[in-house]
ZAVO-701247 format. One record per residue: x, y, z of N, C-alpha, C, O in turn. Coordinates in steps of 0.001 Angstrom, whole numbers, plus 500000, padded with zeros to 6 digits. Example, Ala and Ser with C-alpha at 12.3 -4.5 7.8 and 13.67 -1.06 7.14 Angstrom:
2
513190494310507800512300495500507800513200496700507800514236496681508465
512850497750507080513670498940507140512900500030507870513409501138508039
***
This chain:
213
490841524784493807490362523776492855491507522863492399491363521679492096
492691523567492386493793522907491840494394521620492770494879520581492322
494244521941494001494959521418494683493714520046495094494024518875495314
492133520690495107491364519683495377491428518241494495491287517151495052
491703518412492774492075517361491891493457516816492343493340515636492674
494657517253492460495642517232492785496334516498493841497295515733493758
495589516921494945496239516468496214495837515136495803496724514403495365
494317514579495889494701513338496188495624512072495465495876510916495805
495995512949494253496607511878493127498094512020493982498860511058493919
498393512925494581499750513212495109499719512129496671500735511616497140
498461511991497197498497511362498379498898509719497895499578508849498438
498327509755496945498386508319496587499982507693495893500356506521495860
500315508261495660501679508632495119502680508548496345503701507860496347
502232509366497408503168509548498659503266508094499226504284507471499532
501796507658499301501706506407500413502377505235499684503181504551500316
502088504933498309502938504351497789504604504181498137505275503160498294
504962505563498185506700505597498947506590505317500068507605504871500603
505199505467501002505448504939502673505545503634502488506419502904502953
504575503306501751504969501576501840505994501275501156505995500044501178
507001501667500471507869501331500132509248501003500934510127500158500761
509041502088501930510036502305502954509910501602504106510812501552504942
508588500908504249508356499790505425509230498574504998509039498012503919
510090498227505782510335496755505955509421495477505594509672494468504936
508353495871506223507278494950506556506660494616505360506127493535505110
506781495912504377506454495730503139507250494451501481506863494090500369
508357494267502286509090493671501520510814493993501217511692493142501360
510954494855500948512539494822500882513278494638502132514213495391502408
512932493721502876514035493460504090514173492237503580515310491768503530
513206491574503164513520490209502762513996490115501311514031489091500628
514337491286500971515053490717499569516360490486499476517089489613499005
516566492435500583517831492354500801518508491113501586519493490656501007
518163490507502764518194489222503089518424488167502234519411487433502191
517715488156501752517542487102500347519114487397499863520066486687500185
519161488106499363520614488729498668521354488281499443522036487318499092
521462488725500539522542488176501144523674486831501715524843486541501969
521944486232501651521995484584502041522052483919500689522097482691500750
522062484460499460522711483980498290523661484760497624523686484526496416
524658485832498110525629486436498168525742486981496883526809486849496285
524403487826496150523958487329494850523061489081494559521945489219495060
523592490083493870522559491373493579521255490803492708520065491115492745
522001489822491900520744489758491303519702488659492203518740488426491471
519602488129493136518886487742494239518023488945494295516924488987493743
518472489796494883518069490671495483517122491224494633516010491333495148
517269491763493019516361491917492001515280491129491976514152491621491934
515469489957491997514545489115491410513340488927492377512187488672492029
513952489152494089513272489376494678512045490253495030511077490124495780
512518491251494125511652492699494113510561492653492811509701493504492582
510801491576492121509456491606490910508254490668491611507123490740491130
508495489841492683506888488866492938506591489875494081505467490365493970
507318490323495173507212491334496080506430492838495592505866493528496441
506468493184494355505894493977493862504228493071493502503189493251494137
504337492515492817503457492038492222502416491584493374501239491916493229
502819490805494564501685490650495313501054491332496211500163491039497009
501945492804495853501570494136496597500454494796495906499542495326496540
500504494777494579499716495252494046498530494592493475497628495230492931
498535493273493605497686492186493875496403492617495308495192492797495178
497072492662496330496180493310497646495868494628497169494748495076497414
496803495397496443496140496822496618494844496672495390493750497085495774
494900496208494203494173495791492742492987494958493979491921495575493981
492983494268494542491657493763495065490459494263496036489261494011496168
491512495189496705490677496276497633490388497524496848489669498223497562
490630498136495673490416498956494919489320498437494217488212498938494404
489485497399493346488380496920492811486783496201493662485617496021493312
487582495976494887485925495924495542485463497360495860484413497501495233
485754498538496558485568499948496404484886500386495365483822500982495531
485445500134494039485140500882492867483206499958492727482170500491492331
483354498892493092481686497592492643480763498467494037479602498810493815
481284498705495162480356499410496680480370501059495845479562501985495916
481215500963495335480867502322494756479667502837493898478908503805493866
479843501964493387478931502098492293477055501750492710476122501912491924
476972501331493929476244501156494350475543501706495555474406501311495811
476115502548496277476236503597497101476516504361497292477703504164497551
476228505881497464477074507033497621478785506847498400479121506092499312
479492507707497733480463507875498674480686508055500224481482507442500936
479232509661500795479359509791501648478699508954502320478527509316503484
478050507516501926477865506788502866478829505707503132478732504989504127
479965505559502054480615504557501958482216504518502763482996503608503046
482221506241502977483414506687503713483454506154505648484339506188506502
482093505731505646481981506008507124482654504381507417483448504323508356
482403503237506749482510501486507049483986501810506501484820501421507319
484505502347505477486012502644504916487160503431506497488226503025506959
486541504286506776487331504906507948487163504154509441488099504150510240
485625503396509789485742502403510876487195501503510669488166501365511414
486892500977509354487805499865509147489795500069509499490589499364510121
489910501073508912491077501568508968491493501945510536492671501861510883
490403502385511503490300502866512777490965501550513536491883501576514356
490343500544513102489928499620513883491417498511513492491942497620514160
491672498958512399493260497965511843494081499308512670495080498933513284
493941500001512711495070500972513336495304500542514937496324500010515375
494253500858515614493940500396516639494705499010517180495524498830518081
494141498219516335494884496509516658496408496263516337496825495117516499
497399497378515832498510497266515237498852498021516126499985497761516532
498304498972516688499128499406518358498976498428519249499516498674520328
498517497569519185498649496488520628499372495182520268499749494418521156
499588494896518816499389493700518245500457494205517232500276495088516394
501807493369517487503398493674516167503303492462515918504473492149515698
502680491544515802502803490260515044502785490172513701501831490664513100
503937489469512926503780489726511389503598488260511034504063487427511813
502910487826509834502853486627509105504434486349508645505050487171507967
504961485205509056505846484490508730505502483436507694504528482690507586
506978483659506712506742482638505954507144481439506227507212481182507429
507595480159505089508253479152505737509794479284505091510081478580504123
510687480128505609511814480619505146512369481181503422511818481446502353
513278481161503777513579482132502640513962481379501532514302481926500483
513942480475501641513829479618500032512564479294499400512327478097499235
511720480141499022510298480467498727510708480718497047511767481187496631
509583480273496269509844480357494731508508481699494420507646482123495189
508794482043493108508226483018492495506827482935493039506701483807493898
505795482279492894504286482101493984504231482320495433503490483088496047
505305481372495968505438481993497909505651482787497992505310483203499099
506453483998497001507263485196497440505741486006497057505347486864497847
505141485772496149504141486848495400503146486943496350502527487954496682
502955484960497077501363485094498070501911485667499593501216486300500388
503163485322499758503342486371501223503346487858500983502965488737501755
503860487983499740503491489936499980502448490133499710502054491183500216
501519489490498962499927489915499352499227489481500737498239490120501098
499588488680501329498984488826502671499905489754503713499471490211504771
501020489907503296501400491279504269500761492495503843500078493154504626
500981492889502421500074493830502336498444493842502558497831494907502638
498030493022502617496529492813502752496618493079504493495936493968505003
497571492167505355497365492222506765497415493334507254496646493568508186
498365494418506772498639495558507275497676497028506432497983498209506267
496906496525506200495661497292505968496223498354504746495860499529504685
497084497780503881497949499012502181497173499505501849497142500724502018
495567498494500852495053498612500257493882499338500759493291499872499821
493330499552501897492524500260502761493033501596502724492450502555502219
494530501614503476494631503392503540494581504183502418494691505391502630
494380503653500741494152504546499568493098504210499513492962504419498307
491799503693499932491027503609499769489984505218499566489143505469498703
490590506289501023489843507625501078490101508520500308489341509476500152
491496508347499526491759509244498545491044508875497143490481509653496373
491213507526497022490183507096495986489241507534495794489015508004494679
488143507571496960486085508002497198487114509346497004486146509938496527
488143510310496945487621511623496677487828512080495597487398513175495234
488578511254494851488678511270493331487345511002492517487035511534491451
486579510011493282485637509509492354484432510441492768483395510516492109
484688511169493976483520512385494550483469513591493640482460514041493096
484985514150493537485188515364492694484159514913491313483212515561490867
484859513195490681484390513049489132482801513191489183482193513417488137
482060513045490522480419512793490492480062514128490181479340514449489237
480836515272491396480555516629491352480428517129490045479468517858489795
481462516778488942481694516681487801480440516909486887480688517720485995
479033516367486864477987516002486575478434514974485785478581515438484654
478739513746485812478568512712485118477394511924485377476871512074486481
476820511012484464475769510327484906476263508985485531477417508645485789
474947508230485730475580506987486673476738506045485606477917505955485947
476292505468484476477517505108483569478797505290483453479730504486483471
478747506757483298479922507558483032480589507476484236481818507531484204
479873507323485567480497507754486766481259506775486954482460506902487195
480472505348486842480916504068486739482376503381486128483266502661486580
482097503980484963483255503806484032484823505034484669486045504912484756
484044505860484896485265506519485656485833506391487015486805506968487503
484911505391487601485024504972488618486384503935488453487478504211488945
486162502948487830487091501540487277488349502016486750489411501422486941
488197503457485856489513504481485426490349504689486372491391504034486401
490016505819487520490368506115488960491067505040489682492045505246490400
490496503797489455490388502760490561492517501738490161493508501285490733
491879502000488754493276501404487616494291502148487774495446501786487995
493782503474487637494863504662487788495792504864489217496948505257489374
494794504435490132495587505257491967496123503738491794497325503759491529
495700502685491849496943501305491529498270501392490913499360501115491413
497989501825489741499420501958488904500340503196489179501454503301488664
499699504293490180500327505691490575501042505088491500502272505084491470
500119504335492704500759503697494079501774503132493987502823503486494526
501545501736492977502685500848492396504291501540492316505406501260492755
503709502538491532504790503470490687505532504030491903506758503964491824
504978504609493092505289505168494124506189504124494793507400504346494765
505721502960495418506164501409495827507302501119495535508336501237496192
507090500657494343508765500045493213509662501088493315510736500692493766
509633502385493047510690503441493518511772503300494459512956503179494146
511360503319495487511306503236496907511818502313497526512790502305498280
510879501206497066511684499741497251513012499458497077513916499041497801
512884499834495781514548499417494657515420500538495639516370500013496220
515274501648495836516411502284496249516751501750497352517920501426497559
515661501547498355516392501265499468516912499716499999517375499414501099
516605498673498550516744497696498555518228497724498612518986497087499345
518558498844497420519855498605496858520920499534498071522151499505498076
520229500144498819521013501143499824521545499899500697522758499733500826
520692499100501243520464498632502102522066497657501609523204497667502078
521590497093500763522720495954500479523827496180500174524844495683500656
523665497524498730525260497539499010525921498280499657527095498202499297
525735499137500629526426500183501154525754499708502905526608499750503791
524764499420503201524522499260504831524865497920505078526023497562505293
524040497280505058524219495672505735523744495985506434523682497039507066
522979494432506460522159493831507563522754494017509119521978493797510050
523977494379509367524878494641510569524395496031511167523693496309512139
525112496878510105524523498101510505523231498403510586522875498952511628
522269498148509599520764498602509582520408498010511330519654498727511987
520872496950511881520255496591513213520466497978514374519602498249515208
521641498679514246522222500064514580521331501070514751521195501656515825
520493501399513418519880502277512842518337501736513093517520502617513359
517988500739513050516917500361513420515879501745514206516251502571515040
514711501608513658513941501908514268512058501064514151511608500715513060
511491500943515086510165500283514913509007501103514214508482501951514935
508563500992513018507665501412511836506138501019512466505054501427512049
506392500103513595504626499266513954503907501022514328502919501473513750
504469501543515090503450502979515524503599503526514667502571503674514007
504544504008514238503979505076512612502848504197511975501877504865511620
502776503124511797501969502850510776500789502552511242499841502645510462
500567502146512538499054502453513451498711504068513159497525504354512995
499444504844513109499406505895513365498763506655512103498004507624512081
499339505867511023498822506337509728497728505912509456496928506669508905
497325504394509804496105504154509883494909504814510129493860504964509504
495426505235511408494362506021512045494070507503511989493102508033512535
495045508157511241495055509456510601494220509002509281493201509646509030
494543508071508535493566508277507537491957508253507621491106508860506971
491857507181508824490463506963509169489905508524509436488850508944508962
490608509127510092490415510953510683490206511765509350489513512765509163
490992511062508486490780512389507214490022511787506491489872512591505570
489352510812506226488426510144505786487286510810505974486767511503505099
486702510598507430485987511345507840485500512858508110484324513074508399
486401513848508010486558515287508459486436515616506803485370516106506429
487300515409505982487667515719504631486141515592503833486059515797502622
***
């Protein structure tokens, strides 16, 4: 029982640090940023719209979930939630193309609307989507009525956002700050490794535990 409430607040928490640790997610371009203005606090300032339009994509796919929620069972709602994720997993093993911006002199809005369409492109806000329906499954099991369920639905929905976030910004900042002051952009090319299959990969594991779970 413990672990059934539990785990998923912990999954959501975890993935938050996966995306934190993606490149793709944002701190490559801060540290960049930093660099090409020879500047730590670059690099900071970079990490508050980069946050923000992360959690912008994740706050919009949560909040449409929580409105299908409320209007459909879970176990019917898990099945179009895990296609979807299948099917972004799928296309990110064949397909490493990332949205480019128009360089790195982007102000507080360009920086905020490219990390919401990276996070939106790379399917963030989707893969918490299954831990979500099982938070809000346990609260139904719960006996709440439809209201209550509702309202705890929008709770849940606020809550795995600001857990994720919390997970995200962590993560970010450290390895923003690893990255810059102690690696460089020199070395990290060294160390390099490609994140596109892990993260097809995660995709498509979630779609699997979506479904089985």
């Amino acid at each position: 029982m413990f672990e059934q409430h539990i785990g998923p607040w912990a999954a959501v928490l975890a993935l938050g640090m996966f995306h934190g640790i993606n490149p793709g997610m944002g701190w490559l371009f801060a540290v960049a940023l930093g660099m090409q203005e020879r500047s730590r606090r670059a690099v900071w300032w970079a990490i508050v719209p980069l946050t923000v339009g992360h959690a912008l994509a994740m706050a919009a796919v949560v909040a449409l979930a929580v409105v299908l929620g409320a209007a459909m069972p879970v176990d019917i709602l898990k099945w179009p939630v895990a296609a979807t994720l299948a099917a972004l997993g799928l296309y990110r093993l064949y397909r490493h193309h990332h949205i480019r911006g128009g360089g790195m002199r982007v102000g507080m809005m360009g920086l905020t609307g490219w990390s919401f369409l990276m996070a939106s492109s790379h399917g963030a806000g989707l893969m918490v989507l299954p831990f979500l329906l099982r938070i809000t499954t346990v609260s139904a099991h719960s006996g709440h009525h439809q209201a209550a369920a509702s309202a705890s639905g929008a709770f849940a929905g606020t809550a795995v956002t600001v857990l994720h976030m919390a997970g995200y910004l962590l993560v970010t900042v450290m390895v923003a700050v690893v990255v810059y002051e102690r690696l460089g952009l020199h070395l990290l090319r060294k160390l390099w490794f490609n994140l596109d299959l892990v993260w097809a990969a995660a995709l498509i594991g979630t779609a699997v535990w979506t479904v089985w779970s």
